[in-house]
VEXDRENTOR-809768 format. One line per 2 residues: number of its first residue (from 1); for each residue y, x, z of C-alpha. Coordinates in pm, 1 decimal. Layout:
# residues N
NUM> Y/X/Z | ...
This chain:
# residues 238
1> -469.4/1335.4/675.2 | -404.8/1726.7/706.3
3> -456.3/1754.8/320.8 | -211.1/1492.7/306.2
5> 68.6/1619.2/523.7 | 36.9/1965.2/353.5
7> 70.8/1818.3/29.5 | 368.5/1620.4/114.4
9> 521.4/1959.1/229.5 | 438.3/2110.1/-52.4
11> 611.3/1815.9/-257.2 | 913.5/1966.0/-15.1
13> 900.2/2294.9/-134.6 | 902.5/2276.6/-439.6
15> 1156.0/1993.9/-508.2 | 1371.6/2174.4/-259.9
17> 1340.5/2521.4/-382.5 | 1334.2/2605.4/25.6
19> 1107.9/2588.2/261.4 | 953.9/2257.0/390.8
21> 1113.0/2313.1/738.4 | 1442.9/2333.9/618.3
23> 1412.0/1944.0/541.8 | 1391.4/1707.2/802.5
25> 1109.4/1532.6/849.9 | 981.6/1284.2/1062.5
27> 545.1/1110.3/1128.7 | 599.9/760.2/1304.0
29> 343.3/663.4/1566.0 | 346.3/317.4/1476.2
31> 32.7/67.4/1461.5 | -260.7/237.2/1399.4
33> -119.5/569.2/1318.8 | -86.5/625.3/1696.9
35> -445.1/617.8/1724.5 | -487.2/936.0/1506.2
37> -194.0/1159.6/1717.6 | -393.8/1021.7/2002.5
39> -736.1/1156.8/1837.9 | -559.8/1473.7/1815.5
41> -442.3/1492.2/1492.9 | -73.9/1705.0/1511.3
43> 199.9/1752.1/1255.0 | 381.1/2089.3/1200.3
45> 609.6/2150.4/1496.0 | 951.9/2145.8/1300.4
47> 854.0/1747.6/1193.1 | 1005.0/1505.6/1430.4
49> 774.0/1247.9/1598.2 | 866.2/916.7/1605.2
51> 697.4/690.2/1945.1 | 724.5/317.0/1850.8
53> 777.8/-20.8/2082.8 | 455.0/-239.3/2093.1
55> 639.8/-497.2/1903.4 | 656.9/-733.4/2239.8
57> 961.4/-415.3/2305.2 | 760.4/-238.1/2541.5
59> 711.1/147.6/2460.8 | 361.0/242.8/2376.2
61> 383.9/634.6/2505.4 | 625.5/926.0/2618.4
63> 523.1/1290.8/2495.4 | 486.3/1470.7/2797.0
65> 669.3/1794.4/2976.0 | 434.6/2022.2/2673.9
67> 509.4/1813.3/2428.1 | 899.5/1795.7/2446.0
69> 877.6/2141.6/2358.0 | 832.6/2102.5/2013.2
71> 1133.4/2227.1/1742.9 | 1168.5/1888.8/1557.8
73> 1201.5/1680.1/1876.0 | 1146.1/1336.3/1923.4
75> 1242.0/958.0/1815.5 | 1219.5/622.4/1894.5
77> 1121.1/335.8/1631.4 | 1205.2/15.8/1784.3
79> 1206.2/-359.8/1665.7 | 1394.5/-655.5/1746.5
81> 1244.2/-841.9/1446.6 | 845.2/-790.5/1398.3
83> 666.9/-921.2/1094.1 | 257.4/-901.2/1130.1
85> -33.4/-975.2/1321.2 | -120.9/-1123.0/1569.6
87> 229.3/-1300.3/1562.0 | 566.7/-1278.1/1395.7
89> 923.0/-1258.6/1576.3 | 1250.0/-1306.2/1351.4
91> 1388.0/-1661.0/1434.0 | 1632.5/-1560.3/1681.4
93> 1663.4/-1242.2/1955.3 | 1410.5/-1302.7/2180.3
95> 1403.7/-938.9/2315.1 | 1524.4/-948.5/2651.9
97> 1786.4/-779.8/2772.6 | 1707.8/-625.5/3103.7
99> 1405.5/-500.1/2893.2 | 1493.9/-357.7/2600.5
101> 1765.8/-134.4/2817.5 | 1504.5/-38.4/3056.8
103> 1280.3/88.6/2796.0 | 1560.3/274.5/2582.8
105> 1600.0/424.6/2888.9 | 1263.9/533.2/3024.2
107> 1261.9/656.9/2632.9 | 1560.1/882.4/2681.4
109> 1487.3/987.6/3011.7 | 1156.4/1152.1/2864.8
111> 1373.4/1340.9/2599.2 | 1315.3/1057.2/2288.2
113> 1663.0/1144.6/2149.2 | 1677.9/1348.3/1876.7
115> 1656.4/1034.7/1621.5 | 1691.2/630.5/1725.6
117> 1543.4/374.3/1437.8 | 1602.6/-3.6/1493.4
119> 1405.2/-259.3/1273.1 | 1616.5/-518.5/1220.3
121> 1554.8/-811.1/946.8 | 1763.7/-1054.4/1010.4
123> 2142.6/-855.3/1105.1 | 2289.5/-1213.4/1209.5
125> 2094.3/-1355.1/1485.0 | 2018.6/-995.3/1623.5
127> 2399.0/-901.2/1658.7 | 2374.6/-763.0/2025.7
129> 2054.0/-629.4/2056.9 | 2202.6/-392.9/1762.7
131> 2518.5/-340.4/1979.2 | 2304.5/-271.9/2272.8
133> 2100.9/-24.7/2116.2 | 2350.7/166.2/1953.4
135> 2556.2/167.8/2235.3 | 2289.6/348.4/2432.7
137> 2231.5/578.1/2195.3 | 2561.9/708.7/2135.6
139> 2643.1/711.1/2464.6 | 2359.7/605.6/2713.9
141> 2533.9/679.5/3036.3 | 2879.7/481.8/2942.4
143> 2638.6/153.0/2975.1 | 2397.1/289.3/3258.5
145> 2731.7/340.5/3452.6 | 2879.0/-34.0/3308.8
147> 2536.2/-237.2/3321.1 | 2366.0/-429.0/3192.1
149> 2542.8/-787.7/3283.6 | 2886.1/-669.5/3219.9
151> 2781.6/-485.7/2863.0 | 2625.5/-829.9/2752.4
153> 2964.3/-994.5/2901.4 | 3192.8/-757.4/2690.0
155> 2987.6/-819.1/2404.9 | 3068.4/-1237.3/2455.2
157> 3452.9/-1104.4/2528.7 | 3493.9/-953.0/2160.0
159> 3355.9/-1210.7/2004.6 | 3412.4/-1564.4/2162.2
161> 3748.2/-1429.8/2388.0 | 3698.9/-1301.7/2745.6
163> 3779.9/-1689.4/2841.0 | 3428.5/-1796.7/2776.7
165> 3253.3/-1462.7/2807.2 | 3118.2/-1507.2/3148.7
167> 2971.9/-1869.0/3004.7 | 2849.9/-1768.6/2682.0
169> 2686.9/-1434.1/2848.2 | 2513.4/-1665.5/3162.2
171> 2371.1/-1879.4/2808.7 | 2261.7/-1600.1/2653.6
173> 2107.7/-1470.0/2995.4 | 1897.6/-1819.0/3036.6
175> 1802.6/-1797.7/2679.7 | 1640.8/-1369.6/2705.6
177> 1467.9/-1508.2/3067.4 | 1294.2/-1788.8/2914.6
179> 1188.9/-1604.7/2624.3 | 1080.9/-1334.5/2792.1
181> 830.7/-1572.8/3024.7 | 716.5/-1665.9/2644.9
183> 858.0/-1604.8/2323.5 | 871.9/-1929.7/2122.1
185> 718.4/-1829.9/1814.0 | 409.5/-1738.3/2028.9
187> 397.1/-2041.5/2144.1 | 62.1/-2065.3/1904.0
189> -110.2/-1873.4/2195.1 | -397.6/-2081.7/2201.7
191> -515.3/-1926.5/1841.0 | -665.0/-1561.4/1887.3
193> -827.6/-1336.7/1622.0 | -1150.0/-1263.7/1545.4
195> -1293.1/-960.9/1494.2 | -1250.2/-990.8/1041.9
197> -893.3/-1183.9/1148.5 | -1017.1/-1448.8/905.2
199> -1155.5/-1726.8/1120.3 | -976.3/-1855.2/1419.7
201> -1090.7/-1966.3/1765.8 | -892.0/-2254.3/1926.9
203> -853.4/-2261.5/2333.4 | -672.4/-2444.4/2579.2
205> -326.3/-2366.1/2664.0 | -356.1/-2160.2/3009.0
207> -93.6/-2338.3/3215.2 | -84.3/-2674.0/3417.5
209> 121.0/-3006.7/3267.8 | 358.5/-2938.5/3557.4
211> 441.2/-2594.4/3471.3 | 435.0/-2730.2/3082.1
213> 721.4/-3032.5/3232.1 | 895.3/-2695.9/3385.5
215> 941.3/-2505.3/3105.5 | 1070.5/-2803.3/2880.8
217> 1369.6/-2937.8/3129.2 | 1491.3/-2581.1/3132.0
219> 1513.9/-2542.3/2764.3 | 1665.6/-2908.2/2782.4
221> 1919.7/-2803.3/3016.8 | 2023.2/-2474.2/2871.1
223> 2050.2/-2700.3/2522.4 | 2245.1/-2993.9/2691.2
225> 2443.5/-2765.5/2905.6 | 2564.8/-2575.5/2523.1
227> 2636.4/-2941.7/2395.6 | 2838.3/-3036.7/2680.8
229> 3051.0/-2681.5/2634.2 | 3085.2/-2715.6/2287.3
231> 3188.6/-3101.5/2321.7 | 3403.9/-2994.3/2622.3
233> 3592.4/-2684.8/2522.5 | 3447.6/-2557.7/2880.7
235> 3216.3/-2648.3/3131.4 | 3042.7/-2503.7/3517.1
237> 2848.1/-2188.0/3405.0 | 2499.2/-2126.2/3549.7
C-alpha cells in the first residue's frame, strides 16, 4: 500500500512538473479500506482523508483532537443511494431525516469540512436529501438555527406551494420514520451471509404477527391518506 501511494505521487510529479503536494489529493476510508488507516497505515499529511457513512447513514469514525491537525484536512463521503452487500438501497430516500442532519453534524462538529462527497444514483427520488446536505455544507448553522422540520417544510414550499407544504412535509415525515424502524428493501432480513457470501441461511422474521399487522396499517394509512389528498386537492395532515 505505501509502494502504492508513493507511486501514485510520483505519477503527480511528474505529470505535474510540481510537487505532489501542490495537487490535491484525497484516501477515502470507505469499506474495507478503513480497516488499513485503522491498522495504522497513514497517508502523507498534505492528502485529505475522507471518513465514510456505514451505508445505513451512520458515520463510522471522527479523527480525533491529533488528528485534525493534519495540512490536508478532512472529508466526509456519504450515501443516500448504496449499491452492495449485504443489501442495496436506491428505490426511494429512505435516509431519515433527523438522522442524516444529526450525523452531518456530529461530522462537522469534529472538523470533517474541508471536502463534502454525496453518492447519489438516482438524482430524482433523492431530491432533498441532496438539498439537505448541501445546505449544511454551505452553510451548516443557517439550518441548525432553522431546523430540521421547517428546512424539510421549505423544501415542500418551493416545490408543491407553501399551501400544501406543511401536508406534503408531515408525508414525507411518516414515510423517513417508518423507514428508519426498517428500510423496505431490507425487508429480506431473514437471509444473512455466510462466511464465502455464497450460500445463504434462512431464519425467522424476529418480530410478532401483531407488530407485523402494525407496521402494515401504517404504511396503509400513510398510502390511503396520499390517495385521499391527491383525489381531494387537500385533506387533515398528520
Amino acid at each position: 500500500m505505501e509502494r502504492i501511494v508513493e507511486n501514485q505521487r510520483k505519477i503527480i510529479r511528474q505529470v505535474t512538473g510540481r510537487p505532489a503536494k501542490e495537487t490535491p489529493q484525497v484516501w477515502a476510508l470507505y469499506k474495507e479500506v478503513q480497516d488499513y488507516y485503522d491498522a495504522g497505515f497513514r497517508v502523507p499529511d498534505d492528502v485529505t482523508i475522507l471518513v465514510s457513512d456505514d451505508n445505513w447513514g451512520d458515520i463510522r469514525r471522527v479523527p480525533n483532537a491529533e488528528e485534525r491537525k493534519r495540512k490536508g484536512g478532512w472529508g466526509i463521503y456519504y450515501h443516500v443511494d448504496y449499491v452492495g452487500a449485504p443489501r442495496n438501497s436506491k428505490w426511494l430516500n429512505i435516509t431519515q431525516t433527523q438522522q442524516m442532519y444529526e450525523q452531518l453534524s456530529l461530522a462537522y462538529d469534529f472538523g470533517i469540512e474541508k471536502l463534502w462527497i454525496l453518492n447519489v444514483g438516482d438524482l430524482k427520488p433523492m431530491e432533498y436529501p441532496i438539498s439537505l446536505f448541501m445546505d449544511m455544507a454551505w452553510d451548516i448553522s443557517k439550518v441548525r438555527k432553522q431546523g430540521v422540520r421547517a428546512h424539510l417544510e421549505d423544501f415542500a414550499a418551493r416545490n408543491f406551494g407553501q399551501e400544501k407544504a406543511s401536508d406534503i412535509a408531515s408525508v414525507l415525515h411518516e414515510h423517513y420514520r417508518l423507514a428508519f424502524i426498517r428500510k423496505p428493501e431490507h425487508m429480506g432480513n431473514t437471509r444473512d451471509y455466510e462466511k464465502d457470501r455464497i450460500h445463504w441461511v434462512v431464519k425467522d422474521l424476529p418480530w410478532s404477527l401483531s407488530y407485523i399487522e402494525k407496521r402494515l396499517s401504517e404504511y396503509k394509512s400513510l398510502s390511503d391518506w396520499c390517495e385521499a389528498y391527491d383525489a381531494s386537492g387537500r385533506e387533515d395532515a398528520f
